[in-house]
C-alpha positions, 0 to 999 in steps of 0.5 A: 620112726617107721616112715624113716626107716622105710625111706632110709631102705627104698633104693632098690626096693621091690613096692607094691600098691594096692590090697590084691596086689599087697596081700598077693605078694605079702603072701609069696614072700612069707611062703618063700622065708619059710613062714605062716601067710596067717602070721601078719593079716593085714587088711586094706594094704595100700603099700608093701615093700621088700629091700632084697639086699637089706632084707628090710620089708614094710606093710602100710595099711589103712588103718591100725587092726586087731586080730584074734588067734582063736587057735591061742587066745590071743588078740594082736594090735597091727599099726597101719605100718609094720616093719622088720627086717626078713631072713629064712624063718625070721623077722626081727626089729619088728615094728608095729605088732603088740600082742594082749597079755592080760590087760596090757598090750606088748609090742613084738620085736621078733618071731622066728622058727628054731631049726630044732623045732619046725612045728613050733614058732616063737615071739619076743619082745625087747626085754627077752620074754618069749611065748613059743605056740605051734605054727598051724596057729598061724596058716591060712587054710585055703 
């Protein structure tokens, strides 16, 4: 379904090839939506792509990742595509990200940052469970 959807969003799409390049402007578009640069971290990107008019943005990596978030003790599943939809201080219809509750793995469909709450970012899945964890957990310290 990703690769349907990347190619139903590509007229008019910003792409960018190669891991340097990828992660670079990966990083300018999370900066200018208001969100962590730690909040996907990908490796071996080999293709991202921002639709600017359909606020539709893909990341194609290698191969599937997991990260650990030592800051919330949680481990999370990146498929070697992830896609969503981008606004200011949100991403929603997120494909491709699970995160590790206990002994099972459950796919993220949203993460936002309320308006109320700057310090604080939020992640749901498709049956309206949420988990809320400060947003310093994460950004990228350079």
């Amino acid at each position: 379904m990703s690769s349907q959807q990347i190619a139903n969003h590509q007229a008019d799409t910003e792409i960018f090839h190669g891991d340097a390049v990828c992660k670079q402007n990966a990083s300018q578009l999370f900066h200018e939506m208001s969100l962590p640069r730690g909040l996907l971290p990908l490796d071996d990107l080999i293709e991202v792509g921002y639709n600017r008019t359909t606020r539709f943005v893909w990341f194609k990596q290698r191969k599937r990742k997991e990260h650990r978030f030592t800051a919330i003790r949680r481990t999370v599943s990146y498929d070697n595509e992830v896609t969503a939809f981008i606004e200011e201080r949100r991403m929603w219809r997120l494909t491709g990200v699970k995160s590790k509750e206990l002994l099972t793995w459950v796919a993220v469909s949203e993460i936002f940052i309320n308006d109320s709450n700057l310090n604080k970012i939020t992640f749901t899945n498709p049956t309206g469970i949420s988990w809320s964890f400060a947003v310093s957990a994460f950004e990228i310290n350079e």
